[in-house]
Each structure stands twice: as structure tokens, then as C-alpha cells.
N, C-alpha and C positions, 0 to 999 in steps of 0.2 A: 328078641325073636319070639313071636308067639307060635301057640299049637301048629298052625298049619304053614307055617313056616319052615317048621320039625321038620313033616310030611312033606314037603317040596324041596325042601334041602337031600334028604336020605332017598326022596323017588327021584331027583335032576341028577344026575354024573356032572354032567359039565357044571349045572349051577352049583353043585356041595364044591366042588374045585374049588370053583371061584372063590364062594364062600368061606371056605377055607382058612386059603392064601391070604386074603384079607385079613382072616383074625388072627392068623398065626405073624402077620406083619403086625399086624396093629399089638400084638404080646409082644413082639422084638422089641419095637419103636418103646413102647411103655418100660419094658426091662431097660431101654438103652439110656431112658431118660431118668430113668432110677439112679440107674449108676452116674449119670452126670453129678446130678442132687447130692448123692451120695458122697461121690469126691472131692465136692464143694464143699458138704459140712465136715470131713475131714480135714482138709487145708484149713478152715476154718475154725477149728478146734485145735490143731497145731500147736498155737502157742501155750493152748494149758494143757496138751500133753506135757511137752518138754519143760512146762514148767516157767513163772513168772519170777523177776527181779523183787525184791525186797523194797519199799519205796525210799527214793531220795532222803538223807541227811537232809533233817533243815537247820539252817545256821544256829538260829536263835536258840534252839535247843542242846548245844555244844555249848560246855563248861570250858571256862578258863579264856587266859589271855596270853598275847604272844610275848615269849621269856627273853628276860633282859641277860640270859646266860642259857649255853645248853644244860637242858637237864641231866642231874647225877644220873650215872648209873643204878638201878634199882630201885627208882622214882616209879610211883604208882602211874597208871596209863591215864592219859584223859576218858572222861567219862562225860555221858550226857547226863540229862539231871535225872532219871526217871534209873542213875547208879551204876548202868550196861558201856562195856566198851565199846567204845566211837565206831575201832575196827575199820578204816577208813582207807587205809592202804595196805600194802603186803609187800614185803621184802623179798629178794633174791639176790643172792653176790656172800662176799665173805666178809664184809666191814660194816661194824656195829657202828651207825648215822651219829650216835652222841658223842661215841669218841671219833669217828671222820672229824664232826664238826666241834672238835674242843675247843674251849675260847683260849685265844693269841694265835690260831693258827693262819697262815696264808692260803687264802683264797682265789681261783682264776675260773672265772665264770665263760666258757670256752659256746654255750650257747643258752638263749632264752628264746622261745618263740609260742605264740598261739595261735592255737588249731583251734577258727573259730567252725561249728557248725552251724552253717545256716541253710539245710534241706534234710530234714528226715522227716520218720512216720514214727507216729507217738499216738497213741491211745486215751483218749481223754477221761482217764482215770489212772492211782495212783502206780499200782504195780503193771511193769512192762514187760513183753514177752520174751523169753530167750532167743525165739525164734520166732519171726514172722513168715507169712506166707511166700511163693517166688513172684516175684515180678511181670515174668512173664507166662502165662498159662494156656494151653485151648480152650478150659472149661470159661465157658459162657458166664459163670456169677463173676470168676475171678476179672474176666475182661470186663464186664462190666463196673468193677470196683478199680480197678486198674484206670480205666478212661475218668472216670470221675471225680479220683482224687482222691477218695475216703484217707483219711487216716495224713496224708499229707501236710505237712509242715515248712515252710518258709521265713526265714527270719533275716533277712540279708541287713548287713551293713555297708557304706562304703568305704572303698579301700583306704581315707583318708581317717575315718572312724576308728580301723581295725588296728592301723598303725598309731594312731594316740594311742588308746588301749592297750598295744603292744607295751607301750613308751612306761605307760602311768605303771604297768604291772611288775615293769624291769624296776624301775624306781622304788616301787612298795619291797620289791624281793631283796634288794640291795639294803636298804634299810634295815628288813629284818636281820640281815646277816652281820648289819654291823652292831644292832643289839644285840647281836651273841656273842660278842667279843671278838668277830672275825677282821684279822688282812685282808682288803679287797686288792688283788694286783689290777690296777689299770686299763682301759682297753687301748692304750697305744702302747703297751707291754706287750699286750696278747699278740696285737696285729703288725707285732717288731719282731715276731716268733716265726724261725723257717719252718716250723712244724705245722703252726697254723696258716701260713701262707696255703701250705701244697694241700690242705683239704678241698674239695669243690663246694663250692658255694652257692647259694639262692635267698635272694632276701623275701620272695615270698612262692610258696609252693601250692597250687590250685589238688585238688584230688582228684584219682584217674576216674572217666566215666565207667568204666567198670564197679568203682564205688556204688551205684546206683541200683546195681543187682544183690545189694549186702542183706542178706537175712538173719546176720548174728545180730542182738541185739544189746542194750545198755539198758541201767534203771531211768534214762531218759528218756529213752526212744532208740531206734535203730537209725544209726547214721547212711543217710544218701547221697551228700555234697559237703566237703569241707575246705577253706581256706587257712593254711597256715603262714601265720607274719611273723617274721623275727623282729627281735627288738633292737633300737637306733645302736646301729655301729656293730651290730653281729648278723649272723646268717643260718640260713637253714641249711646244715652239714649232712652233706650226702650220706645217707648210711648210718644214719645216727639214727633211727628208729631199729631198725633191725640188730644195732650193736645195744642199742641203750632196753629193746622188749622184746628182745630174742628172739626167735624163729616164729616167725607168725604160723598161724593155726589155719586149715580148711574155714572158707568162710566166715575169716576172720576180718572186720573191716579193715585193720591195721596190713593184709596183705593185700584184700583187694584195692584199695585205693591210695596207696600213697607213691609219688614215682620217686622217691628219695631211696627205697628200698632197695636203688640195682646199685649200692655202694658197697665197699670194702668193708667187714668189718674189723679184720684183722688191720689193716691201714688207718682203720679210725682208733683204736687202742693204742698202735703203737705211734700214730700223733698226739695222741693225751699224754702219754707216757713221753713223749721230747718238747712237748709242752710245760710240763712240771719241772722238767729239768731247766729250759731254758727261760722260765719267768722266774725260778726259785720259789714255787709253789707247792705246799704239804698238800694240796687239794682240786682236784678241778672238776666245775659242776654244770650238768646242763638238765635243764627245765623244758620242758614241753607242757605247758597248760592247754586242755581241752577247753573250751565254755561254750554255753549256749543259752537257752532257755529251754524250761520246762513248766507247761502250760503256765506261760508266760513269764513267770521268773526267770532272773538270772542263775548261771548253773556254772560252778567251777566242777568239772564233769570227771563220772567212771572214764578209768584209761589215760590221765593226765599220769607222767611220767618225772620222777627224778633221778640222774646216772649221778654219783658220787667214785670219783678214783682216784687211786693214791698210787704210789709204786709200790704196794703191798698188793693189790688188786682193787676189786669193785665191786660195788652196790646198787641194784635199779629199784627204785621204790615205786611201785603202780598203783594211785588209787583206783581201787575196788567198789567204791560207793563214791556218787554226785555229793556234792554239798551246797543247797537251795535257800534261795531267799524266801521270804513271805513276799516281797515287792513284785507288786508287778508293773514290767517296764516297756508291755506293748503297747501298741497304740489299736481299738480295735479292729479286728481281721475282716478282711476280706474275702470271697472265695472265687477261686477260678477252676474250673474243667480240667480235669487232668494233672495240673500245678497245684489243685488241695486248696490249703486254708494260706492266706500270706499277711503275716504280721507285721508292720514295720515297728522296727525295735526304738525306743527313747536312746538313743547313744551316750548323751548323759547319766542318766537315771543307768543304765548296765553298766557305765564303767565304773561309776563310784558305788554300787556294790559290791561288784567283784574285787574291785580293790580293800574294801573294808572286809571282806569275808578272807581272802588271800592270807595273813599271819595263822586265822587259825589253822585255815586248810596245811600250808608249812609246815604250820608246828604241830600236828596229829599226824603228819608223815616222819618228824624226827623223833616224835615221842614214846608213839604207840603203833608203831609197823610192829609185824611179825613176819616168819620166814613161812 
């Protein structure tokens, strides 16, 4: 506005109104788009407020090999080479895993299943956020990223792939166990059992859409969509998430997406507990393996779970950190709108890693948990 602008604004009444009104909108509008901006790079700085995951465990960097006996009591912990403990899982219950699993004991493997993930948002670099952004937002950047796909991940297999994989993983895990000197009781024991008769059963469990709004996140990424398969001749036991990793947490993906979780859990302890009795079993264990890929490796994953019970009580062991291949087993990605980056995965190439990383991953859960 020049000089005599001044002058025609302060000598007009109606025109300085007008005038005005205009600039005091046009100062709204600009305020109102600050704060947009504003709450954009806050949401957007979120996950290193709260703080980033530590990067994935890679295999090749894990000492040692999987033990032809559990190890003694007061055996030094696995170590990576660089002398730091593995720290890979973390214990809760009252039964020390070396002496559960002493060698000559009987074993009853009551479930095995894998949670594959194939839909998150991962960050293509190494540390991932505890928290990501929501899903669903008014601010314009975030719907903008939201329609686009940024950050989006796809890696599906199919259901014929997931159940090999299931098969090949039950196979390696039995094996290991009978290199420790363990009883395996049977599974036409198991399924002779009125205990395990009257559990509810699923042999494969899809994750609820609700999943899809998950903002807790993993050192792989933050889980969107998962498929769990059990493995040939077992099932996915109602309630066995919730009995075998306890009370899920506020926006925890473990509450938000699994439908297994409206089970008993007192029902499901006191069927382990007439399982043990009616197989004659000092033991009985169930496995839930996470896996996925992270930027494109395969990934035996944070949150993959092992229940160990005896008629003394029990023990849930939770890895806490992924354990990563150097291989990469996708094929290169594609992108689509909204759906993100979509990898098709080698299904060869991912089973026979995970199978080959699987004794370690085991054995740094019976070696070097802590409470």
C-alpha cells in the first residue's frame, strides 16, 4: 500500500472497513495455515520424540551354534562378535528355560504357528520409530501421504507358500529339540487328549482390520496386516496369545489385530495343565514365530513368542529384537497409490533362511533370556 493509499484508506470509513476486514482475514487465513504446517511437522517429528528401535540383529553376526544339550546352568550368554550380549529375548513366568528344557525330559508341543507379516510401514533406513504417525488425519500433508503410500510395505505370499514354511519351520524346531536330548510325545498323543480336544481351534488366523490403524511400532517396521498358519497337524488356539503375552497394551498391535484374543485364559492353562497329565509329559510348548522382511531380508521378528509349562508353573519368552539376514529375497518392487511399495517375495530363497537362522534364534531364547 503506498502513500496515498494511507490517505484514502484513513479519509474513506467504508473503504478503511473494507480494507480492514480483508487484512485481518487475510492474518486469520495465514495464522490458520501456520498451524496446519505446524501440526504437520509435529506429527512428523513424532517418531523421534518418542524415540527410535535399535537396528535389527543380523544373523551372521551371532556367535555360536545350536547345542547338542541344553546348556549348564551358569554357562556364559551368547555374545556377538564385537563381545555385547545378543539380549534378544526377555523372560516372564517362574521357570528357569535350561532346567524346563533338561535333557531326557518329555516333551508336548501343544502349538507352532507363523505370523507371517506381509503389510506394514517401514522407513527405509535402519532405526524404526516407536511410534508412527495416525492413519487417519484432517491435516492436508498427512492425507496427502496417507493417499500415496509413502512408507508402505507389501510383501504377500501365498497360502500354499506360508503353509510349506509353516511345515519346514515345525520340522527345524523338532529337530532342535531332539538335539537337546528331549522326549517328543507325538501328535496323535496330543490329538488322543480330552484336554486338547475341547480347545477352539483355527488352522489359519487372518488379522482384524482394525490392525491397519496400529501406531506401536517394531525394529522392523510397524505391523498393518498379518497372517498366521499353524503348522501340519496343529492349530491356532484360541487365547493363546493373550495367555502365552499377557495383557496387551493401549495400541499395542498384539491387541489391536488379533481375533484369537476373545479366549479363555484360565481355560487355556488349565487344558495344558490336563494335557501334561494325560500325555505324561514333564513339558508342554508353544511357538508363535513372527517373520517378514526388512528392506528386503528375511526377518525372524520382535514379538515372536515362546510359552513353556510344567505343573510347577510358566514361562513366556518374547523376542525383543528381529534377527536379519544379509540376503535379499525380493524380487524388485513395484509401486502403487495408496497400497505403497509391493515386493514379491522369492518363497524359496525366505524359507531356507529362516530355516537356517531358526536354531540360533531358539537357542539365544533358552540361553540368554532374562527377566
Amino acid at each position: 500500500m503506498n502513500k496515498s493509499d494511507r490517505h484514502r484508506v484513513f479519509g474513506d470509513p467504508s473503504g478503511a472497513t473494507i480494507r480492514l476486514v480483508r487484512a485481518r482475514s487475510g492474518n486469520w487465513v495465514g495464522v490458520r495455515w501456520r498451524r496446519r504446517w505446524g501440526r504437520a511437522a509435529s506429527l512428523l517429528v513424532l517418531a523421534f520424540v518418542s524415540g527410535c528401535f535399535s537396528p535389527p540383529r543380523r544373523a551372521a553376526e551371532m556367535m555360536g551354534t545350536p547345542p547338542t544339550a541344553t546348556v549348564p546352568p551358569g554357562a556364559p550368554a551368547q555374545v556377538g562378535e564385537a563381545g555385547l550380549p545378543a539380549d534378544c529375548w526377555k523372560r516372564s513366568g517362574d521357570l528357569e528355560p535350561r532346567v524346563a528344557l533338561s535333557q531326557g525330559r518329555r516333551v508336548v508341543v501343544t502349538e507352532f504357528d507363523v505370523e507371517f507379516v506381509d503389510y506394514q510401514f517401514q522407513l527405509p533406513i535402519p532405526r524404526q520409530p516407536m511410534v508412527k504417525g495416525p492413519m487417519i488425519s484432517i491435516n492436508p500433508v498427512h492425507m496427502a501421504i496417507n493417499a500415496i503410500g509413502i512408507g508402505r510395505r507389501s510383501s504377500r505370499m501365498e497360502e500354499e507358500e506360508q503353509r510349506a514354511l509353516a511345515s519346514k519351520l515345525y520340522t527345524t524346531f523338532l529337530e532342535d529339540l531332539r538335539r537337546r536330548g528331549l522326549g517328543l510325545v507325538s501328535q496323535d498323543e496330543l490329538h488322543a487328549s480330552p484336554g486338547y480336544a475341547e480347545l477352539r481351534k483355527r488352522s489359519v488366523v487372518g488379522s482384524s482390520p482394525l490392525l491397519f490403524l496400529n501406531m506401536l511400532g517394531s525394529d522392523t517396521g510397524t505391523v498393518l496386516h498379518t497372517r498366521t498358519v499353524a503348522a501340519p497337524g496343529l492349530c491356532v488356539l484360541e487365547g493363546s496369545l493373550r495367555g502365552a503375552l499377557g495383557q496387551p497394551g493401549f495400541l499395542d498391535d498384539r491387541a489391536f489385530g488379533q481375533r484369537v484374543l476373545r479366549g479363555s485364559v484360565h481355560a487355556r492353562t488349565a487344558a495344558e495343565a490336563q494335557i501334561l497329565q494325560e500325555t505324561r509329559a514333564d513339558l508342554a510348548l508353544a511357538v508363535r514365530l513372527r517373520v517378514g522382511t526388512f528392506r528386503g531380508q528375511p526377518a525372524l521378528e520382535h514379538r515372536s513368542m515362546i510359552r513353556l509349562t510344567t505343573c510347577e508353573g510358566s514361562t513366556t519368552l518374547r523376542a525383543c529384537h528381529s534377527l536379519v539376514s544379509d540376503l535379499v529375497v525380493t524380487d524388485p518392487p513395484r509401486f502403487r497409490p495408496v497400497v505403497g511399495r509391493i515386493e514379491p517375495v522369492d518363497s524359496g530363497m525366505f524359507s531356507s533362511e529362516l530355516t537356517a537362522m531358526l536354531p540360533n534364534f531358539i537357542a539365544l531364547a533358552l540361553s540368554e533370556t532374562r527377566p
